[in-house]
C-alpha positions as CSV (number, residue, x, y, z in Angstrom):
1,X,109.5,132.6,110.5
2,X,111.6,129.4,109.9
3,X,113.4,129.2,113.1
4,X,110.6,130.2,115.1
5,X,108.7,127.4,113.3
6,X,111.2,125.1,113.4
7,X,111.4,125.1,117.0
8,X,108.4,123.4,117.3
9,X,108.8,120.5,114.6
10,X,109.9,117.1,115.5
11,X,111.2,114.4,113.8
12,X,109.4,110.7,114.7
13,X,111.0,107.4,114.6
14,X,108.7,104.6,114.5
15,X,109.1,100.8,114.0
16,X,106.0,99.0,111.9
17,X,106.4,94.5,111.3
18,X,108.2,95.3,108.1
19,X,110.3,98.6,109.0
20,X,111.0,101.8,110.4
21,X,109.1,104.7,110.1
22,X,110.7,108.0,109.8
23,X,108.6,111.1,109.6
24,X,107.7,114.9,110.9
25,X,105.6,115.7,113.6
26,X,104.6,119.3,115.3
27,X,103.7,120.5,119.3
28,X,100.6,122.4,119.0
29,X,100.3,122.6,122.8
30,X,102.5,123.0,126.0
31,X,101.8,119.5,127.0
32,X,103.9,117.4,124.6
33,X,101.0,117.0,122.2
34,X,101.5,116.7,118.3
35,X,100.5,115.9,115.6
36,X,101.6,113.9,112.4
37,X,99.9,112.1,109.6
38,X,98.3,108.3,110.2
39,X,101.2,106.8,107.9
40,X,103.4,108.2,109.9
41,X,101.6,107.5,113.7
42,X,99.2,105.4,112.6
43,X,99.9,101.8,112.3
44,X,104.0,101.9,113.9
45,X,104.6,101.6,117.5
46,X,108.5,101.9,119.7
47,X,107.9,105.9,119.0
48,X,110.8,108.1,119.4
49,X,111.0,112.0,119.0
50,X,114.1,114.0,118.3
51,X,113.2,117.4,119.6
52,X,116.1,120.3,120.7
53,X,118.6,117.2,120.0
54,X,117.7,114.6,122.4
55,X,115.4,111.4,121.9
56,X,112.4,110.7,124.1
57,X,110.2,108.0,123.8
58,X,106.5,108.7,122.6
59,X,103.0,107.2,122.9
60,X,100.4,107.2,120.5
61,X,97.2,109.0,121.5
62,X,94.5,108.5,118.8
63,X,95.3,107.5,114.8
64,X,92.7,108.2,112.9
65,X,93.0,106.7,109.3
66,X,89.5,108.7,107.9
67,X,91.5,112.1,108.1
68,X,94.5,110.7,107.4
69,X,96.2,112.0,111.0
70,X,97.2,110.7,114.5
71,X,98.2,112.5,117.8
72,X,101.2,111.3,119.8
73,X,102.5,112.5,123.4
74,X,105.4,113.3,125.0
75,X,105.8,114.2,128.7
76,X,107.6,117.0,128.2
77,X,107.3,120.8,128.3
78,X,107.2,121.9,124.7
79,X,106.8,125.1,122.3
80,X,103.5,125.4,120.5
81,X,102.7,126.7,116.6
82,X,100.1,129.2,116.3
83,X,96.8,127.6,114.9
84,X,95.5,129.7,111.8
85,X,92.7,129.2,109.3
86,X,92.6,127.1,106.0
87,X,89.6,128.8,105.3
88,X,91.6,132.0,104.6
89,X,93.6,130.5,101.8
90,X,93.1,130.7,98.5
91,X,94.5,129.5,95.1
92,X,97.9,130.5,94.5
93,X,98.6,131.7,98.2
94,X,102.0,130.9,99.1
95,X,102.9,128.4,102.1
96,X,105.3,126.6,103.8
97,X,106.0,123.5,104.8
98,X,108.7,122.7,107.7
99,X,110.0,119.2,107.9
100,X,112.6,116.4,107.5
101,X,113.2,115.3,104.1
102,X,115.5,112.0,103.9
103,X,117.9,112.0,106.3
104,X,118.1,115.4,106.7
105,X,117.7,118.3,109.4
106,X,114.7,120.6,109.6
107,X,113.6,122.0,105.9
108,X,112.1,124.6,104.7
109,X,109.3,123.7,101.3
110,X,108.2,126.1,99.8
111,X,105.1,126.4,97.3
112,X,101.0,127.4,96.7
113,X,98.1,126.3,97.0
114,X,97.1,124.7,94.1
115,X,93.2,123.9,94.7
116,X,90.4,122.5,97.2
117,X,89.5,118.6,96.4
118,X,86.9,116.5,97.7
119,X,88.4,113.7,95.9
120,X,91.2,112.4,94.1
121,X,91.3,109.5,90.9
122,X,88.1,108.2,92.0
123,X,88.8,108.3,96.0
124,X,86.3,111.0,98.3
125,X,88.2,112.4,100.9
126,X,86.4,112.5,104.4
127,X,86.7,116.4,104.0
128,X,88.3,119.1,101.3
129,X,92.2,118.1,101.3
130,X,94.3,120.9,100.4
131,X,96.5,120.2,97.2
132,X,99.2,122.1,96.9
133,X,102.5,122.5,94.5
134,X,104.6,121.8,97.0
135,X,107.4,118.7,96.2
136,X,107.2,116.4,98.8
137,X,110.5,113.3,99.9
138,X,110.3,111.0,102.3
139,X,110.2,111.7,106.0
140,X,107.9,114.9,105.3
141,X,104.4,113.2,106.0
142,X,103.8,114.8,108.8
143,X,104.8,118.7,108.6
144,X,103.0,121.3,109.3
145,X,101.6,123.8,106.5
146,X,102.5,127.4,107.2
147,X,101.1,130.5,105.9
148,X,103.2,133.4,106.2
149,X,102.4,134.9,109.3
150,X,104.1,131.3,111.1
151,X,100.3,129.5,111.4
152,X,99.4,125.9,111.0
153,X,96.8,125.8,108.4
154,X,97.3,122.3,107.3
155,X,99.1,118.8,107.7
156,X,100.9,117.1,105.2
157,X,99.5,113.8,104.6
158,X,100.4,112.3,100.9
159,X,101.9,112.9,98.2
160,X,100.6,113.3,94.5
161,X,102.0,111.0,91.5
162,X,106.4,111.5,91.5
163,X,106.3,113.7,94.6
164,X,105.9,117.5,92.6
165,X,102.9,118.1,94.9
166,X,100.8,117.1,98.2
167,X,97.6,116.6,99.9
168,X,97.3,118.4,103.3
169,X,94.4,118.1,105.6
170,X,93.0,121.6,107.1
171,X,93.7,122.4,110.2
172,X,90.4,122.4,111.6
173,X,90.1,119.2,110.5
174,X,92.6,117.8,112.9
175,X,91.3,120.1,115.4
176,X,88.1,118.7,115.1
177,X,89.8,115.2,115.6
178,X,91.4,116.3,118.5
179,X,88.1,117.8,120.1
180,X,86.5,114.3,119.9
181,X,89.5,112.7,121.6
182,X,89.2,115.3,124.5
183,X,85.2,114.6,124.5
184,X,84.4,111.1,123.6
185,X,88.1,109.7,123.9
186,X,88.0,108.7,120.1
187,X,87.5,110.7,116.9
188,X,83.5,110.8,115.6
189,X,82.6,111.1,111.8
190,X,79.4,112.0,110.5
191,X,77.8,109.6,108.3
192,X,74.6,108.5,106.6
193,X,74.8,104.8,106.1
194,X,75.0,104.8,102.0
195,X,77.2,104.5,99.1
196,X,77.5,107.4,96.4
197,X,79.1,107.5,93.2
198,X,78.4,110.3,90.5
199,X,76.4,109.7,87.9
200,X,77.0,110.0,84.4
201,X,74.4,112.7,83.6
202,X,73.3,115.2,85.4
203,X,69.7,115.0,87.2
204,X,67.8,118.2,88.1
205,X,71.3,119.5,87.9
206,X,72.6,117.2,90.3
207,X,75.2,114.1,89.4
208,X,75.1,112.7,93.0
209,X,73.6,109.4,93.0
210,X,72.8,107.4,96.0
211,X,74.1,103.7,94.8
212,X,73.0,101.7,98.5
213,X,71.5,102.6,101.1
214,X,72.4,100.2,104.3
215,X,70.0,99.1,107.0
216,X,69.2,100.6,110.3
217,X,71.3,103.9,109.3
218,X,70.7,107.6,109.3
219,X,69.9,107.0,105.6
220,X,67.4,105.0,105.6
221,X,65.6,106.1,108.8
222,X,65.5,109.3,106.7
223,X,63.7,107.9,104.2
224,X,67.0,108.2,101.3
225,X,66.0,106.4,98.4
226,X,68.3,104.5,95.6
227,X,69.0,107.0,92.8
């Protein structure tokens, strides 16, 4: 599964006002399309890709900071990985992770997945990230999540406090992403137009609490009140 994975990860070079930016990418079409994760294709530019041992320069397609992922091209022919579904994963199902650690080749990560969050020390995610025990180094934003029949069901996107595990965004997350871009050109979130916090007790079993509601929004045109 590994080879036939690996075939299809790249490694990115990208150059930022302060640095370089080395990280993992992956085809998932014919075209030269992949994907990585916004710190890796998000804010750099001067893209490079190191794919069956040659360079080619790269261009960024859409970085979309929300999701935490970006979509770069090259015009090349390329191998594919298999899209599967996150949605068939449960706690403690094994994955994999294919990337490039440090300075070195193409590497195999193993681990599980750990839970589902909607948030993490205080911070809502703009969809249920993917945590999983799954030790993460430098240069692996990026990879692609395997389960073990080969099939993307994720993308590595951040790490968790001294690297022992990561976040990784479903893959019909970024799919979704991509989807708008083909559309509209531009990725589209949903949104109501008001802040929420949870509150500390319960209310008619509910801790959601609406803290502002801005003008001229879905919110308030619904008729969403404070509380």
């Amino acid at each position: 599964m590994f080879e036939r994975a690996a075939k299809a990860v790249v490694k990115i070079h990208g150059v930022d006002e302060h640095s370089e930016i080395c990280g993992t990418g992956f085809f998932i079409d014919p075209t030269g399309t992949l994907y990585t994760a916004y710190t890796v294709g998000g804010e750099a530019g001067n893209f490079t890709i190191e794919f069956e041992g040659k360079k080619y320069p790269a261009r960024q397609l859409l970085a979309d900071i929300r999701s935490g992922t970006a979509m770069l091209k090259i015009d090349e022919t390329t191998p594919t990985l298999p899209i599967g579904k996150s949605e068939e994963l449960g706690v403690a199902t094994p994955v994999v992770a294919v990337g490039y650690p440090l300075d070195l080749p193409e590497t195999p990560n193993f681990g599980m997945i750990a839970g589902f969050d909607r948030k993490c020390l205080g911070r809502y995610f703009s969809t249920t990230h993917l945590r999983v025990n799954l030790p993460t180094q430098r240069g692996e934003a990026g990879a692609p999540l395997l389960n073990m029949k080969g099939e993307v069901v994720g993308i590595v996107v951040s790490s968790l406090e001294n690297n022992s595990a990561c976040y990784a965004v479903p893959i019909e997350a970024a799919e979704k992403i991509r989807s708008d871009f083909v559309r509209f050109g531009e990725a589209r979130h949903g949104w109501i137009g008001g802040n929420v916090s949870e509150a500390p007790e319960p209310v008619e079993g509910s801790r959601v609490e609406m803290t502002q509601i801005m003008e001229d929004t879905p919110a308030a045109r619904a008729g969403i009140k404070r509380g």
